[in-house]
N, C-alpha and C positions, 0 to 999 in steps of 0.2 A: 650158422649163427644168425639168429633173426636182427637186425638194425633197424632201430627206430628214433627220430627227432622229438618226440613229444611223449609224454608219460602215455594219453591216449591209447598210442598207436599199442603200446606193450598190452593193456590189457589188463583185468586183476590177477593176482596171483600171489602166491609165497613168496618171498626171495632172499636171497642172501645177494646183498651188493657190493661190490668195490668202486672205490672214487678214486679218478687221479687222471695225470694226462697222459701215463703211461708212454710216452715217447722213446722207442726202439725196443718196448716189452723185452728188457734185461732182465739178465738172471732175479735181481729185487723185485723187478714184477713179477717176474714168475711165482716167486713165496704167496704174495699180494690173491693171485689168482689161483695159485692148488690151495689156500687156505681158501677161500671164497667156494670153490668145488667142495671140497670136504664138508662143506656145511650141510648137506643133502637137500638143496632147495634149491630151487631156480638160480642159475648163479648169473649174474648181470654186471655189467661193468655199465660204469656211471660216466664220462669221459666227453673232453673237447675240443670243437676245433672253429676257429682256429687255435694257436700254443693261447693259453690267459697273459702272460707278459704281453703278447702283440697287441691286446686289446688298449694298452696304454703307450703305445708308439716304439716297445723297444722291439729291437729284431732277434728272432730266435730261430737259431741254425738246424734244425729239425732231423732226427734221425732218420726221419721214419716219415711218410705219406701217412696223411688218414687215410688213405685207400689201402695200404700196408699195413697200418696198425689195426686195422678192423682186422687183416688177415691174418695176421698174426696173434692176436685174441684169440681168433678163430681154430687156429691152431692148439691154442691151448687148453682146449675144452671149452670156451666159456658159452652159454647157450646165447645169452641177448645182449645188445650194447646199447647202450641210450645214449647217443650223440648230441649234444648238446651245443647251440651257436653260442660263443662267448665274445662277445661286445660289450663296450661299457653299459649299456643297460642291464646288459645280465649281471655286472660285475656289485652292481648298487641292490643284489639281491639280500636279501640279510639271512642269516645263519635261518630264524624260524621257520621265513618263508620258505628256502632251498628246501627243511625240512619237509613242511607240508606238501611241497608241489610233485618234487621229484625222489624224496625217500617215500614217504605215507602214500602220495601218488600212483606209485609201484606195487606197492605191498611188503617192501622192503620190512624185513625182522631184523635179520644179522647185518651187520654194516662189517666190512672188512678195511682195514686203512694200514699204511705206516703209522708207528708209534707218533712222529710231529704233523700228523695228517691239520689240515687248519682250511677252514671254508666260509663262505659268507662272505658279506662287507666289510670291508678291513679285517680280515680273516679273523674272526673275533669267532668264527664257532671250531670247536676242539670237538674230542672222541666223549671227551668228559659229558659237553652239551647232550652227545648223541646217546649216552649213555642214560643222564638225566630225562631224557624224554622218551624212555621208554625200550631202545634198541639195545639187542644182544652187541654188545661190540666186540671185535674180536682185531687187537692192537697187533702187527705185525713186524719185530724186529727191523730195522734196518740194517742192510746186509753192510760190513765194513767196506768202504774201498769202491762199492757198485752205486754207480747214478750215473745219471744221464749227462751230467757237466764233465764227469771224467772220464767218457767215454765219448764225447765231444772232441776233449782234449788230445786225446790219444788218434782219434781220426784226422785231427787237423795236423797233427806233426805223422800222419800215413802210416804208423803201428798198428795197422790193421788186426794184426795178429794178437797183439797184446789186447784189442778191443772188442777180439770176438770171446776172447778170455769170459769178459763181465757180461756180455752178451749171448752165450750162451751158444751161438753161432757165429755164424761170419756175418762183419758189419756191407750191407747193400748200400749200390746206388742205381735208380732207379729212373728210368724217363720214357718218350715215346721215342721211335726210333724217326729219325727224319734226315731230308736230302743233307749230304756235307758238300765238299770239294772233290768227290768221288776219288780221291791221289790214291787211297788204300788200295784203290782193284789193281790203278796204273802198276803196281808196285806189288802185286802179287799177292795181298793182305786184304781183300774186300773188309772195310771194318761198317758196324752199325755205331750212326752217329745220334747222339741220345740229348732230347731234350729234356733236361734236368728242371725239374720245380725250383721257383726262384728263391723258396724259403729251405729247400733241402740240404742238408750239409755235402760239400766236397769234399773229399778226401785230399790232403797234401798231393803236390803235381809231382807227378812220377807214371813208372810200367808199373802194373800189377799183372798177377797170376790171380785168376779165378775160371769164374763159369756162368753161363745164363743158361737155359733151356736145357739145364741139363746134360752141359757139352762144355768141356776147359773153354776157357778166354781167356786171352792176354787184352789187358785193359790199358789204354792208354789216356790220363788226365793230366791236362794243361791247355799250353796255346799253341804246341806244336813249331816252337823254336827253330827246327831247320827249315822253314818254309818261311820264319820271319812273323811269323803270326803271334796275335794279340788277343782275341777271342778265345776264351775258355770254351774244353772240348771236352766232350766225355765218349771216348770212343771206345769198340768192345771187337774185336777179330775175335769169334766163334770159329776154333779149330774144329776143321770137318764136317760143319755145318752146309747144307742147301738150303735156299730157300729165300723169300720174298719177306724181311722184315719192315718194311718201311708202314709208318703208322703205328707198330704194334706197340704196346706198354711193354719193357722190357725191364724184370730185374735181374741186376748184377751181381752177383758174390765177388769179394772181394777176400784173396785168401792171404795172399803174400805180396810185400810191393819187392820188385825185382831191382828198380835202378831210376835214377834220376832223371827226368827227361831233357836230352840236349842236342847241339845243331853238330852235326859232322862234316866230313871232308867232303866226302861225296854223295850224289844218292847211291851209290853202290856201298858205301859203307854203312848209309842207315839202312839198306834191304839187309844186310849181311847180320847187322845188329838186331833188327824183328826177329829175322832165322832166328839167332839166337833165345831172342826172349820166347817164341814160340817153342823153341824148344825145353828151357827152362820151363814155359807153364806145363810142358807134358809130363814132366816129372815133378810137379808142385803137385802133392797131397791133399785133399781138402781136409780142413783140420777138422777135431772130432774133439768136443768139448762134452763135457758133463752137464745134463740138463738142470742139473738145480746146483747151487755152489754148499 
């Protein structure tokens, strides 16, 4: 998939576009984008970063990396993205101008949106506007039950499971791998210790069952309570894995949370409990959802 910052760089062409910030490309985006492919034209997604709330000071818990969500686009056939900086200057954009610069810009015919899709300054431009000036529109149901707030929701109370539901996979957490307290190896459990993006959403603290690199992982997120610690940790023991991960970008699947993370009696009793949960992620499933709902 070709990425590009500026109408420029895209090029002229046909296209059929989708707008939106698409954050954890859910099952609802998913519709958003096999309609935008179906169009037979260049399919492009319109999309930015950083989240547009952050542009006006609130914070927004992010599913997804834009380094993720390009990949994940990517995955879904889509040919081009036009990434777009959203600051308040951009935000003072008005509905004609958006139109002219970065729909006509493009070559943009067909516009692909949600049904309440709304753009511009003081979101004053609708499908209606896009319609009126000329573009095929092509209004996209909104799926019941599927957005990105309620699949929020569901990762912050650690329903992991219940959120790959709407997501169509298992909900990720993703960072670089870097130095910890190295205790994991002491203890028989070498884990990779991940530097999580400071806008990316954590999962409720607890063990999970998952996988990274294509190999189970038992996940461990908190502060690591029998050590007395206080520093949020996002740490991943790769079962049967070799190898040198420090520095890499690593993402996480997240399939099942296993248990509560808490302090024990002894360190022989929290080795004896990892066993455990290592064991448990051997026989955790990766779940297998339906691609479109």
């Amino acid at each position: 998939m070709k990425v590009a910052r500026t109408p420029e760089e895209l090029g002229p062409g046909r296209r059929a576009v989708a707008i939106g910030t698409f954050d954890g490309v859910h099952l609802g985006h998913r519709r958003v984008l096999d309609t935008v492919r179906s169009a037979g034209l260049t399919s492009t997604v319109v999309t930015f970063d950083p989240h547009p709330r952050t542009a006006f000071g609130n914070r927004v818990e992010l599913l997804t990396t834009c380094e993720r969500r390009l990949e994940l686009l990517a995955d879904a056939g889509v040919d081009e993205a036009l990434l777009l900086t959203f600051d308040l200057d951009f935000a003072r954009t008005t509905p004609e101008e958006f139109v002219e610069r970065y729909l006509r810009g493009i070559g943009a015919e067909v516009v692909v949106a949600g049904a309440g899709f709304r753009f511009g300054h003081g979101r004053e431009g609708d499908l209606g506007l896009l319609e009126s000036l000329g573009f095929e529109v092509r209004a996209v149901p909104v799926v019941e039950g599927i957005s990105s707030t309620a699949i929020r929701a569901l990762v912050k109370a650690g329903e992991v499971d219940r959120a790959a539901a709407l997501l169509g996979r298992p909900h990720e957490v993703e960072g670089v791998v870097v130095s910890g307290d190295a205790r994991g190896g002491t203890l028989g459990f070498p884990t990779a210790n991940l530097r999580v993006d400071a806008d990316l959403l954590v999962p409720a603290y607890g063990i999970y069952a998952g996988a990274a690199l294509e190999t189970r992982a038992a996940i461990s997120i908190g502060v690591n309570p029998h050590y007395g610690g206080v520093e949020q940790r996002v740490e991943a023991f790769l079962l049967d894995y070799e190898g040198d991960l420090y520095g890499r970008r690593l993402v996480v699947e997240l399939w099942r949370r296993l248990r509560d993370e808490r302090s024990f009696a002894s360190e022989a009793e929290l080795v004896a409990q990892i066993a455990r949960d290592v064991e448990e992620t051997r026989a955790t499933e990766r779940p297998v959802y339906a691609a479109k709902p």
